[in-house]
N, C-alpha and C positions, 0 to 999 in steps of 0.2 A: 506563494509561487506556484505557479501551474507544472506538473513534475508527471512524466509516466509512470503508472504503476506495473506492475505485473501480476496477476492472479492466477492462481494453479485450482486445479476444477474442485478443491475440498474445499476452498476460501470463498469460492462462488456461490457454492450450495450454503457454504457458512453464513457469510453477509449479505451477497445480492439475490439472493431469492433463485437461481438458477438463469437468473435473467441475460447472463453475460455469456456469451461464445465461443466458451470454451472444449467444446466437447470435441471439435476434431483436432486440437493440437495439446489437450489437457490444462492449457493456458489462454490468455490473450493479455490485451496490453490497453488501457483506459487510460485517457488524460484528467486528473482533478487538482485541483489545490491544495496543498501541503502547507500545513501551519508547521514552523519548524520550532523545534522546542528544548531543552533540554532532558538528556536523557536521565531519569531518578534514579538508575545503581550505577549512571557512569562509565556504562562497556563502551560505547557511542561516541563520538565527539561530536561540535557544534556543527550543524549542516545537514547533519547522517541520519537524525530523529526530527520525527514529528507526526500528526496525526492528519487524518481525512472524516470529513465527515460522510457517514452511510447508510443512509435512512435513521436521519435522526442522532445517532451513536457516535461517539469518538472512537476509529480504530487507529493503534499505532502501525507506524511503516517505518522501515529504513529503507538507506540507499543499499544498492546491491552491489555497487563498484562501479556502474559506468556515470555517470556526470547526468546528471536531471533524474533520474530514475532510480524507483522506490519500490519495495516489496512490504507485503501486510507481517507483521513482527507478529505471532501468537504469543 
């Protein structure tokens, strides 16, 4: 499912290479697809977990409370 994410300027420099535009609001907002999955210790319910792919790598994401929209889970 195609889901917004949200990235904060430490998860930029983390996974995208600094590639992402976040430096004048310490954030920004990227559209990708969300494989949703269950979560493995279960805080999560179904919907709320799942990962994106990011050069290559599975990172997990949750929702953040609004409806489509996903944040990177460290």
């Amino acid at each position: 499912m195609k889901a917004k994410i949200y990235i904060t300027q430490r998860e930029n420099d983390k996974y995208f290479n600094q590639k992402l535009p976040t430096w004048r609001k310490g954030f920004c907002e990227i559209l990708r697809n969300v494989t949703l999955g269950k979560d493995p210790y279960d805080v999560y319910g179904d919907g709320e977990f799942g990962t994106i792919t990011v050069y290559g790598r599975k990172v997990y994401v949750v929702r953040n409370g609004t409806e489509g929209s996903f944040e990177i889970r460290d």
